[in-house]
Backbone and ligand atoms as CSV (ligand in chain L), in Angstrom:
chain,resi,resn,atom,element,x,y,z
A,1,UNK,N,N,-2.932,14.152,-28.120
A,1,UNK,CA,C,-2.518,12.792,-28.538
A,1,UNK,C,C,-0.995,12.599,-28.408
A,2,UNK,N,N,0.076,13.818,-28.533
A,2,UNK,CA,C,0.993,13.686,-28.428
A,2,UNK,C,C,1.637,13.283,-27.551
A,3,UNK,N,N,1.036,13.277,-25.717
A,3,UNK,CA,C,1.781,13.357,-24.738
A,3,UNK,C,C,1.207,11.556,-24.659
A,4,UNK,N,N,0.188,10.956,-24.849
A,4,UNK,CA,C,-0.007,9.933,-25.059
A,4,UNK,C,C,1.009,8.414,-26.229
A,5,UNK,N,N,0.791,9.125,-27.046
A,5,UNK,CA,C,1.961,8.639,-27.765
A,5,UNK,C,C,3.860,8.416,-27.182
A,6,UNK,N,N,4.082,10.058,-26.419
A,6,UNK,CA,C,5.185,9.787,-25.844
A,6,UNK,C,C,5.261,8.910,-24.346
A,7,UNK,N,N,4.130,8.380,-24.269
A,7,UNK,CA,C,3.975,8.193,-22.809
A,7,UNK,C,C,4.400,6.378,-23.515
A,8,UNK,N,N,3.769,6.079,-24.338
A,8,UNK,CA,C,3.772,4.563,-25.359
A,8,UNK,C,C,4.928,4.361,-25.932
A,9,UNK,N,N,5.464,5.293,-26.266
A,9,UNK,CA,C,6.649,5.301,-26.937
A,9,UNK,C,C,7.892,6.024,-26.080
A,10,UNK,N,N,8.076,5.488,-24.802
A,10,UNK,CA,C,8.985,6.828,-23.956
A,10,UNK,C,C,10.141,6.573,-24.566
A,11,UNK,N,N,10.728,5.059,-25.210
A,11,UNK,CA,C,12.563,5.522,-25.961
A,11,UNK,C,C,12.674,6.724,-26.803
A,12,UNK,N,N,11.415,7.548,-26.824
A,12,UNK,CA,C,11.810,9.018,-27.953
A,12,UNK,C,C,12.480,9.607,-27.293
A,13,UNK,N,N,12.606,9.416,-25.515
A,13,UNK,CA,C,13.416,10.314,-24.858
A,13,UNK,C,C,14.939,10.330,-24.689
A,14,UNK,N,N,15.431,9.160,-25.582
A,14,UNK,CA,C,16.928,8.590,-26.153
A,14,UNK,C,C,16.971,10.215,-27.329
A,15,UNK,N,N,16.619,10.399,-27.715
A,15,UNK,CA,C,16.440,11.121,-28.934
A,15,UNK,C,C,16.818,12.150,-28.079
A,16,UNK,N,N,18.168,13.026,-28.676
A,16,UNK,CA,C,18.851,14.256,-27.952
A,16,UNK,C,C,18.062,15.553,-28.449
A,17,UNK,N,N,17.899,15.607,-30.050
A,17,UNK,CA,C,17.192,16.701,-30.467
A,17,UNK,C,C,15.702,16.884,-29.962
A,18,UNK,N,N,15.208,17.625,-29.397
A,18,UNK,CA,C,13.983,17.715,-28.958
A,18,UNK,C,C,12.898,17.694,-30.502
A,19,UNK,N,N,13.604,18.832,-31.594
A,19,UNK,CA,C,12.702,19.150,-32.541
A,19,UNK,C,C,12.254,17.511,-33.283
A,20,UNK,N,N,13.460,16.844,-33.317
A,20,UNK,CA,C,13.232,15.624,-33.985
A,20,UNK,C,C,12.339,14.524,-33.128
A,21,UNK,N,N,12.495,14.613,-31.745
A,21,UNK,CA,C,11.853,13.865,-30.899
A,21,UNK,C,C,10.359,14.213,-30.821
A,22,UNK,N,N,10.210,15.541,-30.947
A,22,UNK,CA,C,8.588,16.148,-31.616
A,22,UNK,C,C,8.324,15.715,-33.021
A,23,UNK,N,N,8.906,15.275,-33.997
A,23,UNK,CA,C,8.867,15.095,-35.263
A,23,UNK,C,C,8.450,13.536,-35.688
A,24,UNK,N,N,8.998,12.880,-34.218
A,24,UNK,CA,C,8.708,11.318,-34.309
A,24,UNK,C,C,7.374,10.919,-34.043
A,25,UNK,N,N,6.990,11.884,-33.004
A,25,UNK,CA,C,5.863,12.246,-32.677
A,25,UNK,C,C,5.014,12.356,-33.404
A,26,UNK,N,N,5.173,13.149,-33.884
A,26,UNK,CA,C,4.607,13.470,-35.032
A,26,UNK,C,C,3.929,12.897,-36.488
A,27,UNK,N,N,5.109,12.072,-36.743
A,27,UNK,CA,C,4.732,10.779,-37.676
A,27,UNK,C,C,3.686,10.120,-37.189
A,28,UNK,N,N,3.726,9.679,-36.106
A,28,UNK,CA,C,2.891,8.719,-35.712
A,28,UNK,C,C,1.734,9.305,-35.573
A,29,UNK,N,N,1.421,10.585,-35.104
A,29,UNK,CA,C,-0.070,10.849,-35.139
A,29,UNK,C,C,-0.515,10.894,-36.037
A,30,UNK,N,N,0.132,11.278,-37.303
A,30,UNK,CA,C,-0.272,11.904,-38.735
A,30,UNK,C,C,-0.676,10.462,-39.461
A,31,UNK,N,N,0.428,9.446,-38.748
A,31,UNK,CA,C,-0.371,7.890,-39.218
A,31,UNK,C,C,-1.482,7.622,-38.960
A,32,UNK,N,N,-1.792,7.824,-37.676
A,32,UNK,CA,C,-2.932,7.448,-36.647
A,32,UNK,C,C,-4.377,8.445,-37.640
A,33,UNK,N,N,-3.890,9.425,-37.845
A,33,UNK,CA,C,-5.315,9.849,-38.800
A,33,UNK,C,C,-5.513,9.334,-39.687
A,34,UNK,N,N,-3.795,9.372,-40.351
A,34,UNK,CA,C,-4.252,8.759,-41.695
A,34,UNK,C,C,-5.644,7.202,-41.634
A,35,UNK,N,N,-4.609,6.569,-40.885
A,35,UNK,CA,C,-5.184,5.404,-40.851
A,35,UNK,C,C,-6.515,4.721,-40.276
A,36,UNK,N,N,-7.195,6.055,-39.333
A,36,UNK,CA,C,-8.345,5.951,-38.585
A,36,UNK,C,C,-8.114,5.394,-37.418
A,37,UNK,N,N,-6.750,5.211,-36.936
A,37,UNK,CA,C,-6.574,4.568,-35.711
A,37,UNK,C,C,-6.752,5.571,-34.431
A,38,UNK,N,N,-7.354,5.014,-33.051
A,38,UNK,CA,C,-7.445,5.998,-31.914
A,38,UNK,C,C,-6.172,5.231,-30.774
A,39,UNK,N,N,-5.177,5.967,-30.020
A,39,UNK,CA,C,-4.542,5.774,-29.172
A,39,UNK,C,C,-4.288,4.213,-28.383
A,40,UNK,N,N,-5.630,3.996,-27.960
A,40,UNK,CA,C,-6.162,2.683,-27.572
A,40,UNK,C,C,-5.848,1.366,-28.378
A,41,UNK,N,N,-5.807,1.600,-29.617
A,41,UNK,CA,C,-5.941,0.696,-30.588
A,41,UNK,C,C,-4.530,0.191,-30.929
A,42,UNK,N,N,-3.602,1.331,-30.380
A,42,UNK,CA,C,-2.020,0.921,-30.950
A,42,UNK,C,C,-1.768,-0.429,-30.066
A,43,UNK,N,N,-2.133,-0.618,-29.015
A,43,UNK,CA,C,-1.783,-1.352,-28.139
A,43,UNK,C,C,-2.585,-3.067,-28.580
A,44,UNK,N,N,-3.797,-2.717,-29.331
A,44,UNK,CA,C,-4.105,-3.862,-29.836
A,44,UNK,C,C,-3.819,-4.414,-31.207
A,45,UNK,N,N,-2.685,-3.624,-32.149
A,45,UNK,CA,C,-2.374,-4.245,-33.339
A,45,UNK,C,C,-1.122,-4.986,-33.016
A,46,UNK,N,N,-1.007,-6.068,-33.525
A,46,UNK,CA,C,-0.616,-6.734,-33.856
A,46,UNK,C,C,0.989,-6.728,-34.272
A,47,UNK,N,N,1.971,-7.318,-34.004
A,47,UNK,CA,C,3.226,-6.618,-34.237
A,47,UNK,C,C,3.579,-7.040,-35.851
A,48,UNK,N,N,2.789,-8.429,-36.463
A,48,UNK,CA,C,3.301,-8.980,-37.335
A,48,UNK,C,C,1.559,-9.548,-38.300
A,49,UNK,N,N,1.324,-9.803,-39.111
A,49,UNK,CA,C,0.081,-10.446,-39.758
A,49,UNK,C,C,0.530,-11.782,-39.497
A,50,UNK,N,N,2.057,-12.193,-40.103
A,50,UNK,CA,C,2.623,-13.128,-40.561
A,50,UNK,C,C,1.989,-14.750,-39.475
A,51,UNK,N,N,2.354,-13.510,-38.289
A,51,UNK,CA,C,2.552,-14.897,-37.514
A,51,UNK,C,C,0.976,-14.648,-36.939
A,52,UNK,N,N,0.326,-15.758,-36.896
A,52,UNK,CA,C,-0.970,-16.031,-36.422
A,52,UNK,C,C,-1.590,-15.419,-34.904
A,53,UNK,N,N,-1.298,-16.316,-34.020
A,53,UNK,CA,C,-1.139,-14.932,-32.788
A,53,UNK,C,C,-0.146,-14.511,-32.567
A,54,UNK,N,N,-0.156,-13.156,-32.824
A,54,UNK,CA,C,1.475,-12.467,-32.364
A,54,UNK,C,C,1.800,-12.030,-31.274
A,55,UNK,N,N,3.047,-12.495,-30.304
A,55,UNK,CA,C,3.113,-12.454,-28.977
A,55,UNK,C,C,2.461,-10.959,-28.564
A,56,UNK,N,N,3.043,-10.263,-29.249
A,56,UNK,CA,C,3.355,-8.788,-28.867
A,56,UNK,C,C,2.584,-7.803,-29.952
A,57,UNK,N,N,2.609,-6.874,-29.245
A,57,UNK,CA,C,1.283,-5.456,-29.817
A,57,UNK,C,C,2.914,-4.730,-30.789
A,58,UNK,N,N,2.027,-4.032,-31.425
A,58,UNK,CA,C,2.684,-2.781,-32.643
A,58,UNK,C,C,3.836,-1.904,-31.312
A,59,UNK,N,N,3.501,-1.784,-30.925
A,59,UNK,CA,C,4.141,-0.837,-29.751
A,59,UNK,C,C,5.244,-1.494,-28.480
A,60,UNK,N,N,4.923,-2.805,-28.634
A,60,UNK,CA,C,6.096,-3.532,-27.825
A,60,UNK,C,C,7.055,-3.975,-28.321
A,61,UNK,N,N,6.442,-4.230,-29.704
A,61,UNK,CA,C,7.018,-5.034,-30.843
A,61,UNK,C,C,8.382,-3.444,-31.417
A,62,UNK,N,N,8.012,-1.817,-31.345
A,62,UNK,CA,C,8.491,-0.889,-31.970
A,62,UNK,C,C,9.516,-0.751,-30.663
A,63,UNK,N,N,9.335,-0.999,-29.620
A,63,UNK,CA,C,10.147,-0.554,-28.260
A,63,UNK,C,C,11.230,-1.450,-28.330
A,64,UNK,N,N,10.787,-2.495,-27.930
A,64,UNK,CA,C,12.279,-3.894,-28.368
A,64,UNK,C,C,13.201,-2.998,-29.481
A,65,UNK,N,N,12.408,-3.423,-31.055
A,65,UNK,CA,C,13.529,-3.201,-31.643
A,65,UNK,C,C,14.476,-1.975,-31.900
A,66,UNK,N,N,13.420,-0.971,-31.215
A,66,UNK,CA,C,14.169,0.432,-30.859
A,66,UNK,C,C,15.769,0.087,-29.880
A,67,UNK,N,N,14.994,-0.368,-28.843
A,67,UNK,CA,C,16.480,-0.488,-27.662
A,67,UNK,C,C,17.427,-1.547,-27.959
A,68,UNK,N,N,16.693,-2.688,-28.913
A,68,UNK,CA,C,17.507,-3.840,-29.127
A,68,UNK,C,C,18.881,-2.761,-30.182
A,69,UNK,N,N,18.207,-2.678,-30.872
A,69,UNK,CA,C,19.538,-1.549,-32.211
A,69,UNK,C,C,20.326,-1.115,-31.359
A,70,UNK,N,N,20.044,0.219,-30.681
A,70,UNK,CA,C,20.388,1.274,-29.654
A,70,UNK,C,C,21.271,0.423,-28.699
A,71,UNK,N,N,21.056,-0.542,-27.962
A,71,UNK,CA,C,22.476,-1.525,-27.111
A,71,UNK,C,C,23.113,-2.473,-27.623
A,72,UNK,N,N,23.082,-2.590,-29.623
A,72,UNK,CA,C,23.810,-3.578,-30.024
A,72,UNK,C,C,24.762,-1.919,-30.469
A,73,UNK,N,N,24.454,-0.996,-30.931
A,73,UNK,CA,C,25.435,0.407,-31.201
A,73,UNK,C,C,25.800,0.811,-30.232
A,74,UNK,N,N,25.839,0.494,-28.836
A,74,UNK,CA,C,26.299,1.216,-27.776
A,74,UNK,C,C,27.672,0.251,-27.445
A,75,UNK,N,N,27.339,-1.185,-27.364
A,75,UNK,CA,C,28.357,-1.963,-27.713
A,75,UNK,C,C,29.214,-1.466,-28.917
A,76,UNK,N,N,28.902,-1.603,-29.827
A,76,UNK,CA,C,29.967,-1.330,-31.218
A,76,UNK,C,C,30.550,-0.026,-30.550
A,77,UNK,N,N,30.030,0.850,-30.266
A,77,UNK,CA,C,31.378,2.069,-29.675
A,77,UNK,C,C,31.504,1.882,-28.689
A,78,UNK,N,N,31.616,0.914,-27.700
A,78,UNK,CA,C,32.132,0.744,-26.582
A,78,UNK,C,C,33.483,0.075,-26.981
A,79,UNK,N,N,33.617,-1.091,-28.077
A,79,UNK,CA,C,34.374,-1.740,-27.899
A,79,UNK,C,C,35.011,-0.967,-29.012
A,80,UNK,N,N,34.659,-0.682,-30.036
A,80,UNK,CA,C,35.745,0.096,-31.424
A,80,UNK,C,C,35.593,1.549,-31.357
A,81,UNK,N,N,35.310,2.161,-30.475
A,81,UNK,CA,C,35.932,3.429,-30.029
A,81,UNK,C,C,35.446,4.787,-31.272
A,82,UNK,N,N,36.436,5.079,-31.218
A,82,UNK,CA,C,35.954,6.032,-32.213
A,82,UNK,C,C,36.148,5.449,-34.202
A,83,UNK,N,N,36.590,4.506,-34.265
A,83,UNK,CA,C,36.446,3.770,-35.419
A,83,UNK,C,C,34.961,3.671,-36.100
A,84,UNK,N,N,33.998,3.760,-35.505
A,84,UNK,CA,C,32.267,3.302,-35.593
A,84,UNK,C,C,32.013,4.529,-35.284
A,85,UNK,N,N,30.738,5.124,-36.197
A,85,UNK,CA,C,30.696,6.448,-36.158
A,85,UNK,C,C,28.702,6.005,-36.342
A,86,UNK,N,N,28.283,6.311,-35.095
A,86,UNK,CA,C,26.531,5.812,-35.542
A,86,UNK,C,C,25.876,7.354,-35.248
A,87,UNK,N,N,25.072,8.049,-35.847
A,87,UNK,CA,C,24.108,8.762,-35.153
A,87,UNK,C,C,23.061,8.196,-34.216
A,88,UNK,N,N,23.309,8.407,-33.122
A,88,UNK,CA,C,22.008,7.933,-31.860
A,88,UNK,C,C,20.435,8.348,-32.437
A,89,UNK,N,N,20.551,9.615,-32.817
A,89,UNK,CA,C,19.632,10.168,-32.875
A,89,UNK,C,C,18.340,9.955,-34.383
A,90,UNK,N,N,19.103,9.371,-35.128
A,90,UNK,CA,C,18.685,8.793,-36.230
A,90,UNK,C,C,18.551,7.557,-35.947
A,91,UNK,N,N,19.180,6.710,-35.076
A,91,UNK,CA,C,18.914,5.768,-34.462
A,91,UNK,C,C,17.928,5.257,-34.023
A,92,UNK,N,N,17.539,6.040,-33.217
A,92,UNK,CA,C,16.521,5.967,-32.092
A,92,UNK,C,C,15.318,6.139,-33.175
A,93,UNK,N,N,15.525,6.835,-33.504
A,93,UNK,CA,C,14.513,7.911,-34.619
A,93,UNK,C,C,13.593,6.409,-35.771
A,94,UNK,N,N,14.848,6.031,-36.302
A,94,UNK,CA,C,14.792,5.426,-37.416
A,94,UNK,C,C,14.024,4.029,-36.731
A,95,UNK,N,N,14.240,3.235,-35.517
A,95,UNK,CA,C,13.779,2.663,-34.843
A,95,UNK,C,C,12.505,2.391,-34.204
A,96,UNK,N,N,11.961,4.149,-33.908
A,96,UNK,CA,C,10.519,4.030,-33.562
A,96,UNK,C,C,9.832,4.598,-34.702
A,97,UNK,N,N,10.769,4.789,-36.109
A,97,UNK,CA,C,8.746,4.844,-37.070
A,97,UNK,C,C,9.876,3.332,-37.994
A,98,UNK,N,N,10.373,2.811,-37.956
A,98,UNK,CA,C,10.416,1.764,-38.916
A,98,UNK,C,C,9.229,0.906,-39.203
A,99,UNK,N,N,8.399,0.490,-37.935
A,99,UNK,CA,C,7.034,0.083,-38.510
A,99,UNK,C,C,5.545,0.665,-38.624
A,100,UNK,N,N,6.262,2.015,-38.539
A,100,UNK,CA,C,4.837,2.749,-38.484
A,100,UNK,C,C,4.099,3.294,-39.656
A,101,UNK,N,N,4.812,2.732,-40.735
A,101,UNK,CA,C,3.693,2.606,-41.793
A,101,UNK,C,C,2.605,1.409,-41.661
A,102,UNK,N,N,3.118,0.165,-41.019
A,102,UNK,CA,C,1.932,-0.458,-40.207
A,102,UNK,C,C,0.690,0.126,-40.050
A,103,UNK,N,N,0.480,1.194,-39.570
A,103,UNK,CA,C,-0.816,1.977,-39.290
A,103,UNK,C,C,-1.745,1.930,-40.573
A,104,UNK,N,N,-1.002,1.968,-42.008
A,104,UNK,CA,C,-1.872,1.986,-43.205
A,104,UNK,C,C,-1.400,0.718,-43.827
A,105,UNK,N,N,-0.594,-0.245,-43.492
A,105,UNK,CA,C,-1.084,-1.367,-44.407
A,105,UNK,C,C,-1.657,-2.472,-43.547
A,106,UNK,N,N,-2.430,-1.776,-42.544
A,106,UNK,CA,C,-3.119,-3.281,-41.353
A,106,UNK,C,C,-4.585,-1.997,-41.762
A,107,UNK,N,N,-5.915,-2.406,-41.311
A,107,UNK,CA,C,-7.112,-2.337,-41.104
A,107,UNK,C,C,-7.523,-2.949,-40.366
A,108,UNK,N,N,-8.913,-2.756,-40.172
A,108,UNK,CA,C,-9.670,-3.850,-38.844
A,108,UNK,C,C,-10.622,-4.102,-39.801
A,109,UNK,N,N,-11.184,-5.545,-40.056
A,109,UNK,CA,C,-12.581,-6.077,-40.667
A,109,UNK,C,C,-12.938,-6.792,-39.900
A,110,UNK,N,N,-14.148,-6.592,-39.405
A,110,UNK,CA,C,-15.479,-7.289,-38.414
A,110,UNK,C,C,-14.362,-7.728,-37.182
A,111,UNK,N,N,-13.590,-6.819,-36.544
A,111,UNK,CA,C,-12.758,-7.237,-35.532
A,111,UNK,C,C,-11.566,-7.627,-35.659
A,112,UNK,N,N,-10.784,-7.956,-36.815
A,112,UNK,CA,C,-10.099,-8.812,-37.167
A,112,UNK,C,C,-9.032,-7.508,-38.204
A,113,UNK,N,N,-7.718,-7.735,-37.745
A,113,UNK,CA,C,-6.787,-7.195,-38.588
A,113,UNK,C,C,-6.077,-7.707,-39.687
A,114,UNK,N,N,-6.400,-6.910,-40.705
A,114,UNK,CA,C,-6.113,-7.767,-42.221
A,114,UNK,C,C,-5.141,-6.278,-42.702
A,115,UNK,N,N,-4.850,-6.952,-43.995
A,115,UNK,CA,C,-4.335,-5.969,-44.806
A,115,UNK,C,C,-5.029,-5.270,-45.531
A,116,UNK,N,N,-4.576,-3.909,-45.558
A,116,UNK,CA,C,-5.542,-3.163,-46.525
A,116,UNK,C,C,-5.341,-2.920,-47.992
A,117,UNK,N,N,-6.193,-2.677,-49.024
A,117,UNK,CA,C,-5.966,-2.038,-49.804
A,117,UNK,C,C,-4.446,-1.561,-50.687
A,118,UNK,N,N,-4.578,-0.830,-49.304
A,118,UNK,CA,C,-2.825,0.631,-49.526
A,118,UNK,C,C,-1.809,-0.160,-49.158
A,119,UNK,N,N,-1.730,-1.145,-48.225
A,119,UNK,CA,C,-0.692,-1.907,-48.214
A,119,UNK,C,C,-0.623,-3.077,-48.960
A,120,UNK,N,N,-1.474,-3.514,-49.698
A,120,UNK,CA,C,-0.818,-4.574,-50.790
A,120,UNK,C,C,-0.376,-3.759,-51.846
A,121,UNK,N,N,-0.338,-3.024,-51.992
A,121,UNK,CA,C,0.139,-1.829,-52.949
A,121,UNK,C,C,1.182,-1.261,-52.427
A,122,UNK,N,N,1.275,-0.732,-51.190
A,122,UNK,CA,C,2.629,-0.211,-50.886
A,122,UNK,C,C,2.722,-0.986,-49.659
A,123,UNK,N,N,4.275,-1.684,-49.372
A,123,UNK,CA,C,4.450,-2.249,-48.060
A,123,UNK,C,C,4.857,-1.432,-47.131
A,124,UNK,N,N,4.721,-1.263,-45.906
A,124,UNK,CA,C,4.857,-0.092,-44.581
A,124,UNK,C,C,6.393,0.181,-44.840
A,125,UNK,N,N,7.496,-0.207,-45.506
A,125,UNK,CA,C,8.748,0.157,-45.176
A,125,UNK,C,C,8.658,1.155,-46.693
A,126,UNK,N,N,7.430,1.556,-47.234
A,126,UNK,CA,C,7.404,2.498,-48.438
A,126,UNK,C,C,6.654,3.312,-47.961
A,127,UNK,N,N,5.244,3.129,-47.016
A,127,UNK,CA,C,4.670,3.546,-46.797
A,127,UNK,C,C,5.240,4.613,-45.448
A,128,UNK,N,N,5.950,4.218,-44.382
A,128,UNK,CA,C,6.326,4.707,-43.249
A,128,UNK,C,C,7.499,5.743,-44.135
A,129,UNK,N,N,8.226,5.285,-45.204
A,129,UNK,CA,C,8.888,6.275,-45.723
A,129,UNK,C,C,8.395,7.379,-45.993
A,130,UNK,N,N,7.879,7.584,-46.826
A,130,UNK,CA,C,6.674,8.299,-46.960
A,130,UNK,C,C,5.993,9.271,-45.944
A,131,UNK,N,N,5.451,8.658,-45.210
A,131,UNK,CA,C,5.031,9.709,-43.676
A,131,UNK,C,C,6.150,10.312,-43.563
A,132,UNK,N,N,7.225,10.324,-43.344
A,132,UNK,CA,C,8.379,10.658,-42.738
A,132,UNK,C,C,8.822,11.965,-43.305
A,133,UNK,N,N,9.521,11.380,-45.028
A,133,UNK,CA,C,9.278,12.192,-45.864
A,133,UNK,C,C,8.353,13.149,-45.688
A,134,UNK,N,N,6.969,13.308,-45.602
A,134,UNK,CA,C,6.377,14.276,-45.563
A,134,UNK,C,C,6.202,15.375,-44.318
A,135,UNK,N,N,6.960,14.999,-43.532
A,135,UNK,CA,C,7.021,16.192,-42.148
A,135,UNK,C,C,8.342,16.199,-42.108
A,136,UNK,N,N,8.892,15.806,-43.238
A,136,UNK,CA,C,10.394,16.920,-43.096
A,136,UNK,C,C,11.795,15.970,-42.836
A,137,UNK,N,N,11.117,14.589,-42.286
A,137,UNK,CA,C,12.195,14.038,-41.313
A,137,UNK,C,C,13.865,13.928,-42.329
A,138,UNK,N,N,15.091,13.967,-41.876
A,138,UNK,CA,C,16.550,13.632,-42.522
A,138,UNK,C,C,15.686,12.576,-43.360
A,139,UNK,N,N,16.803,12.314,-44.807
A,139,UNK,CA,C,16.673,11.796,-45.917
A,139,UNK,C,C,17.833,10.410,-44.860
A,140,UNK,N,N,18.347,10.518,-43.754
A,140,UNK,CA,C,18.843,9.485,-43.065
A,140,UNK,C,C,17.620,8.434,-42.578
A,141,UNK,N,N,16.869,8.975,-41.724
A,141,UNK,CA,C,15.611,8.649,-41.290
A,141,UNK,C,C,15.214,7.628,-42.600
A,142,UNK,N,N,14.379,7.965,-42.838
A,142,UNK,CA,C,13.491,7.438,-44.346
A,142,UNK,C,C,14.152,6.642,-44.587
A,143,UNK,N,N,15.659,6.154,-44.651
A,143,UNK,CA,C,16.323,5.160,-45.337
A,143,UNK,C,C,16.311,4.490,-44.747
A,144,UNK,N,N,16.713,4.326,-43.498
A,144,UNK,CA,C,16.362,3.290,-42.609
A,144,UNK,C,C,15.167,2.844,-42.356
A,145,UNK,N,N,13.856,3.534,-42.026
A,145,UNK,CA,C,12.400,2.966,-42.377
A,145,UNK,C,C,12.072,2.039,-43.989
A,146,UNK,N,N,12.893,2.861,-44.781
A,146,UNK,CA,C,12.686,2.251,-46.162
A,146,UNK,C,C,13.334,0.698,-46.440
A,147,UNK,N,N,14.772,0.917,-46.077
A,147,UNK,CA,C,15.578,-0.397,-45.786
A,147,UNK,C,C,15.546,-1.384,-44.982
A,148,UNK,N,N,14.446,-1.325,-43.832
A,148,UNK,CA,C,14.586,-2.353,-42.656
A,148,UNK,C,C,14.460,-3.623,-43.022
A,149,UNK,N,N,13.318,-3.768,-44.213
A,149,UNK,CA,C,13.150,-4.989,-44.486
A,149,UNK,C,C,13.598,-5.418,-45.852
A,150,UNK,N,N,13.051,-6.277,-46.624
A,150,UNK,CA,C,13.739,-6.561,-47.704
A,150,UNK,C,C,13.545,-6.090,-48.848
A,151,UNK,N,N,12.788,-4.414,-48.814
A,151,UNK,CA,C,13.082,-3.570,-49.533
A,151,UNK,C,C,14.176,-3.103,-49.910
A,152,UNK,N,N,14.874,-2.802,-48.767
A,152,UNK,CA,C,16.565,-2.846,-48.754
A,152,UNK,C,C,17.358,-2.984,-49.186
A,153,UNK,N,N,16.990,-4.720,-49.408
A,153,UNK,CA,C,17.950,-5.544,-50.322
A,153,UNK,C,C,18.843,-4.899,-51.454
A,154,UNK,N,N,17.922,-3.822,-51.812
A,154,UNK,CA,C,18.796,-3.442,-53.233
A,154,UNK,C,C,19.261,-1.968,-52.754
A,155,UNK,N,N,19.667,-2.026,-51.714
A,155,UNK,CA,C,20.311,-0.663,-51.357
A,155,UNK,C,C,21.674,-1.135,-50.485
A,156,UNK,N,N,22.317,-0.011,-50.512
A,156,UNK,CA,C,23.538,-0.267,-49.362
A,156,UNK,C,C,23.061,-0.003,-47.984
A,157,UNK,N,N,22.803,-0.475,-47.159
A,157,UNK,CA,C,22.029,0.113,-45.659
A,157,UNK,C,C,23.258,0.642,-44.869
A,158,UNK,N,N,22.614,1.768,-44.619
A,158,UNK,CA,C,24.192,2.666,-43.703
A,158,UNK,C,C,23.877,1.707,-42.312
A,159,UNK,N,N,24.855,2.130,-41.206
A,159,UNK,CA,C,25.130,1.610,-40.279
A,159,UNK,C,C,23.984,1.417,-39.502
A,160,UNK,N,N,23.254,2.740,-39.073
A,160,UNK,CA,C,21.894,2.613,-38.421
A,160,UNK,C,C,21.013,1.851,-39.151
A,161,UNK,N,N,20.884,1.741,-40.693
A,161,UNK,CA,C,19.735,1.058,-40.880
A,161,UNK,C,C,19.990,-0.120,-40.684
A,162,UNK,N,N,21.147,-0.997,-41.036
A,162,UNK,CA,C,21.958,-1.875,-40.537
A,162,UNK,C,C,21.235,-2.527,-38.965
A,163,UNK,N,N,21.473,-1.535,-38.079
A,163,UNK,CA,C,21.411,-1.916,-36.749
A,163,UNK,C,C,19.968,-2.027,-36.830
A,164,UNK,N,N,18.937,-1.229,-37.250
A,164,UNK,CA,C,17.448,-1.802,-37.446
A,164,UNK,C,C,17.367,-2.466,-37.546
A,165,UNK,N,N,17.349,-3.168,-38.883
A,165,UNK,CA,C,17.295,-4.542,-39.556
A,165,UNK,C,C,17.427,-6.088,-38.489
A,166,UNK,N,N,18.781,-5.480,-38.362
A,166,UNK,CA,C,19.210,-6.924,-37.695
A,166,UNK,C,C,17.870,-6.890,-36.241
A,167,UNK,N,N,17.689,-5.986,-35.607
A,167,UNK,CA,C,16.839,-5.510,-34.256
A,167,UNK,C,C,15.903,-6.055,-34.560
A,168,UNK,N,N,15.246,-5.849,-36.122
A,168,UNK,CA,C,13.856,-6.090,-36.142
A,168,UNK,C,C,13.523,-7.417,-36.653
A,169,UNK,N,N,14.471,-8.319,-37.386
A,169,UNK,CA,C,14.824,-9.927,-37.625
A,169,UNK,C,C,14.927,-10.423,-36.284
A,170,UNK,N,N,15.521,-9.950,-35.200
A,170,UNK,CA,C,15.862,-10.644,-33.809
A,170,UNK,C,C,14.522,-10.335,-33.170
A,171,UNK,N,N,13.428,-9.820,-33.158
A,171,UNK,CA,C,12.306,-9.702,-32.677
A,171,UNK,C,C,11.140,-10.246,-33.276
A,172,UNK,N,N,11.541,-10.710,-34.307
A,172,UNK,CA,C,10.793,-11.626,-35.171
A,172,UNK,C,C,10.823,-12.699,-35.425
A,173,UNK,N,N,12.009,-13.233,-35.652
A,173,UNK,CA,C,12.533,-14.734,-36.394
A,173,UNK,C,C,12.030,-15.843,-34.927
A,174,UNK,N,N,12.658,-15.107,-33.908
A,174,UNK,CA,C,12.141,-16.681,-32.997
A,174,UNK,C,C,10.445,-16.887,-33.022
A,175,UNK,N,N,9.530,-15.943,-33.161
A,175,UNK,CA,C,8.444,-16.140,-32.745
A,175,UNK,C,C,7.790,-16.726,-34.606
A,176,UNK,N,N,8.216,-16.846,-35.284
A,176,UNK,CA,C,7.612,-17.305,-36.625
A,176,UNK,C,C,7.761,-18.352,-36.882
L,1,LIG,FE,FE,9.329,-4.385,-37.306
């Protein structure tokens, strides 16, 4: 499942550390059980509930805001030099599981993707924390999955989660 996943997700190959780029990996399969999802299926959820038909799948919707972050931080140290200090690699990282607690707060009923259970109870930016948390990932990681959305709010968001956020509002806001 792994080489499948990286094949769906190829910005893991932005990711310099190999162990962590296996680790991202990783999350996501450990979602994919959790959640009963098979390979096939990533491509048919949904990027958003919110919006009624949503342009874009879980996985086009995680790629954008991966590279969108990743070339708004490549700018910021292009132009302020060594002043801006981002980890890429938490970057990248923090980018492709920010919505992958998705996997447990979406379900399928009679065809149809609803919310489950576990996610009206926990929202995916608690839930994807969580996965993360549990295979080890930096306490950097997790914050940025935790902070992307307006869980956040009551935190200081470091720079990368920062650059999420805004990535994942700009991949959202026009289509709602
Ligand atoms: Fe998102």
């Amino acid at each position: 499942m792994k080489a499948e996943l990286a094949r769906l997700f190829r910005e893991v190959e932005l990711i310099g550390d190999p162990l962590l780029r296996e680790k991202v990996l990783s999350v996501w399969e450990d979602a994919m059980k959790e959640g009963g999802w098979k390979p096939e299926d990533l491509e048919q959820i949904p990027f958003t509930l919110v919006i009624e038909k949503a342009p874009f799948n879980l996985v086009e919707h995680t790629r954008a805001v991966t590279l969108s972050a990743f070339s708004m931080g490549k700018a910021m140290v292009e132009v302020y030099g060594d002043s801006v200090e981002i980890n890429f690699d938490y970057l990248v990282a923090g980018g492709l599981l920010h919505d992958v607690g998705k996997l447990l707060e979406y379900e399928r009923k009679d065809g149809k993707f609803v919310k489950s259970l576990r996610g009206k109870r926990l929202r995916h930016p608690v839930s994807g924390a969580i996965l993360a948390a549990r295979l080890g990932l930096p306490e950097e990681i997790q914050h940025i999955i935790a902070a992307h959305s307006k869980e956040g709010d009551f935190t200081k968001r470091s720079i990368e989660a920062t650059l999420v956020y805004h990535a994942d509002f700009s991949n959202f806001e026009p289509w709602r």
